[in-house]
C-alpha positions, 0 to 999 in steps of 0.5 A: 857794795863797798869800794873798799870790799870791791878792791878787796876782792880786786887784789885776792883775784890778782893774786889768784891770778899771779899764783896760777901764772908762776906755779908749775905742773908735773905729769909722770906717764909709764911709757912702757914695761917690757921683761926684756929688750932683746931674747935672752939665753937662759943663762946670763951674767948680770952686768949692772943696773942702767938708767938714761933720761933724755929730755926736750924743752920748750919756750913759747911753745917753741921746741928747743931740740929734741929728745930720742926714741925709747928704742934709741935710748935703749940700744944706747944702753946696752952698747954703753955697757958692753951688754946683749940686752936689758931686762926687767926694762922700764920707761917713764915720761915726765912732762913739766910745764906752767900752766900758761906754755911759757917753758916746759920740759918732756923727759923720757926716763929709761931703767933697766939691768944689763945682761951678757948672754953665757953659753 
C-alpha cells in the first residue's frame, strides 16, 4: 500500500474519532402515567395545566447535586397551584450525554392538570 493511501485512511479514522468524541446522545424514557395523583371527588374545578422539569448533572462521571423524586415534584406542583391533586399526570426522563462521560444531564419532566376538589 501506498503511504499516501495509508495517511488517507489515518486522517478519515481521526476524524471518525473526533466526530464520536463531540457529538451528544439524547434518550427520552416515560417514567410514569397515572389518572390521577390523589382520589379525586367526582366533581372538581380545573385550575390549569402544571409542568416541572428538575435535572442533574454531571462532569467526569461526578455528580454535581441532584434531582428530586417524582412524588416530590409532583406535591410541589400541587401546593404551587393551591390544588388537591393532579390528573391526566405524566412523567419523562430525558438523559443527554457524549458518548465519552464528559458531561451529562438526567431531567426529569413531570406534566399534569391541577384540580381542586368541589363539594
Amino acid at each position: 500500500m501506498r503511504s499516501g493511501t495509508r495517511s488517507m485512511f489515518g486522517r478519515l479514522g481521526s476524524l471518525l474519532l473526533c466526530s464520536l468524541a463531540f457529538c451528544s446522545c439524547v434518550a427520552r424514557h416515560p417514567a410514569g402515567i397515572a389518572s390521577s395523583s390523589a382520589p379525586v371527588s367526582q366533581t372538581y374545578t380545573v385550575l390549569g395545566p402544571v409542568e416541572e422539569t428538575d435535572c442533574a448533572s454531571w462532569v467526569f462521571v461526578i455528580p454535581l447535586g441532584g434531582k428530586d423524586p417524582i412524588y416530590e415534584i409532583i406535591d410541589r406542583l400541587v401546593r404551587e397551584k393551591g390544588a388537591d391533586a393532579l390528573i391526566g399526570v405524566t412523567a419523562e426522563e430525558r438523559l443527554w450525554a457524549f458518548p465519552l462521560p464528559l458531561f451529562g444531564r438526567d431531567c426529569t419532566i413531570v406534566k399534569g392538570i391541577a384540580v381542586k376538589n368541589t363539594k
